[in-house]
N, C-alpha and C positions, 0 to 999 in steps of 0.2 A: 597495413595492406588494406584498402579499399577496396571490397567486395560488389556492393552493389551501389548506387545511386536511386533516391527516389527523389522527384520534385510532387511537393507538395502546397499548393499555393506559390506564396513568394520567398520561402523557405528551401534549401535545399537539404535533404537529410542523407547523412554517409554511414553506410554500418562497415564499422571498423571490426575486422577478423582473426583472432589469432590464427596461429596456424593448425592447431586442431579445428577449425571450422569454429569454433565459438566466441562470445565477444573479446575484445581485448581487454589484455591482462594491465598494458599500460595504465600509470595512473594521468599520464598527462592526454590519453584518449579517453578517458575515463570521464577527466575535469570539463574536456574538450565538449562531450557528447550531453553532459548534463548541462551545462552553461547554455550550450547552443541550439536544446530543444526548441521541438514548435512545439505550439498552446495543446495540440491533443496529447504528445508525448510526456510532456509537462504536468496535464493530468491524473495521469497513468501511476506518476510519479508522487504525486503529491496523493497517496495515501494512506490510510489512519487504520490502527487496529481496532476490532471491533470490541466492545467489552463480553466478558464472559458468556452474559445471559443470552447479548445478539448472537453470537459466537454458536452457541447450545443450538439457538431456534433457529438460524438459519442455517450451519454449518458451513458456514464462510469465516475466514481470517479477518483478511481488510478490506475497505471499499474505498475508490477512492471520494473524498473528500468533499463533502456539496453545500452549498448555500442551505441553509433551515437544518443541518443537522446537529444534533445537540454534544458536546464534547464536553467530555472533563481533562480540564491539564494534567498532564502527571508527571513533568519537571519544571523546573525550577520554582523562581520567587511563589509563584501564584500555584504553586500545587494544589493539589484537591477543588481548586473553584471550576464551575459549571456555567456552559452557557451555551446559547446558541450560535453559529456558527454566523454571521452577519457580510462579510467579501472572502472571497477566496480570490487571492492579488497570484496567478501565476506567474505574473513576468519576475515578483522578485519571490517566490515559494513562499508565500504567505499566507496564513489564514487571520483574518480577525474574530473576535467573540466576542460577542454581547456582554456589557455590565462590568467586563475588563478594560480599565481605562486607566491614565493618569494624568494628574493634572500637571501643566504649565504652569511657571514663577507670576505669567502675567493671568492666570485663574482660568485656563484657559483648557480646556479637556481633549484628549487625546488617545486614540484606541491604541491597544498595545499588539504588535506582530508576533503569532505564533509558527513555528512550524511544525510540521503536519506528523513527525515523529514525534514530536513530546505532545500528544493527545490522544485519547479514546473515545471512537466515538460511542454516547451511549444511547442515544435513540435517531433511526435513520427516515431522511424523510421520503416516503415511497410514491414512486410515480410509477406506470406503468414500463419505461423503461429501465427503471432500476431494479425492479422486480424480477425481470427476464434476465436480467446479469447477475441478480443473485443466484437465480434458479440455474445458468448456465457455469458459474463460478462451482456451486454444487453440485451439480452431478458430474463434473469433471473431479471435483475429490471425493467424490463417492469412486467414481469408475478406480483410479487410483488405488483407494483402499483396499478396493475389491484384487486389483492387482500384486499386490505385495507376493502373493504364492503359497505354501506349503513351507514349513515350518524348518529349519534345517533335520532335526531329528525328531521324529516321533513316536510317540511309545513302542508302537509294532516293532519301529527300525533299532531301536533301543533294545527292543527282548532280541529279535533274529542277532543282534552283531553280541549279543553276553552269551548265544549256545554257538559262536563261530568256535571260541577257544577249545 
């Protein structure tokens, strides 16, 4: 079920609804909507967790994914190697990294394609609008935190319901 239409540029984008109001549960709406994003949706999509220490200092998860940021793989072949982040290729959800290459039969060198789940990023590069989205990422899981509520039982509610018997 087709809920709403937006055009955007030469793009049309459909948000597909279950019937609780939320996205669809299909997987073949699912395959549909990730294949067929446009380049800011795609974005969005193409982000990396942050390693522990950014994690700490900024209280953000993940960002997405930018040109000069520093990543370490942390699956497969080339686990633990480091580099900097050199294209970010959205059309096919790629990232390339510095210094990670292979060569060609004919000596011939070659960047190798990552994608944006098997990396962490560990040093981000800051411009003034990345900044403002960290800050606004943050006080959104600040505000959150703060929301969670009151505790199911607490000590007070613990001693009143042991003098009910």
């Amino acid at each position: 079920q087709v809920v709403s239409t937006q055009s955007t540029g030469s793009s049309m984008v459909r948000h597909y609804k279950n019937k609780l109001g939320g996205p669809s549960t299909s997987r073949r709406k699912q395959r549909k909507a990730y294949f067929r994003a446009p380049s800011n949706v795609r974005r969005k999509i193409m982000s990396a967790r942050l390693s522990p220490e950014l994690k700490a200092k900024y209280g953000v998860k993940s960002m997405p994914i930018h040109k000069d940021d520093e990543v370490q793989v942390m699956r497969g072949t080339y686990k633990t190697r480091e580099g900097k982040v050199t294209n970010v290729y959205r059309k096919k959800y790629q990232i390339y990294i510095e210094k990670i290459s292979k060569e060609k039969a004919n000596g011939a060198t070659y960047n190798i394609p990552f994608n944006t789940s098997n990396v962490m990023i560990t040093n981000l590069k800051l411009d003034k609008n990345r900044k403002k989205a960290i800050e606004r990422k943050a006080a959104g899981r600040a505000k959150l935190k703060g929301q969670k509520g009151p505790e199911k039982f607490t000590e007070e509610t613990v001693s009143q319901m042991s003098t009910v018997d």
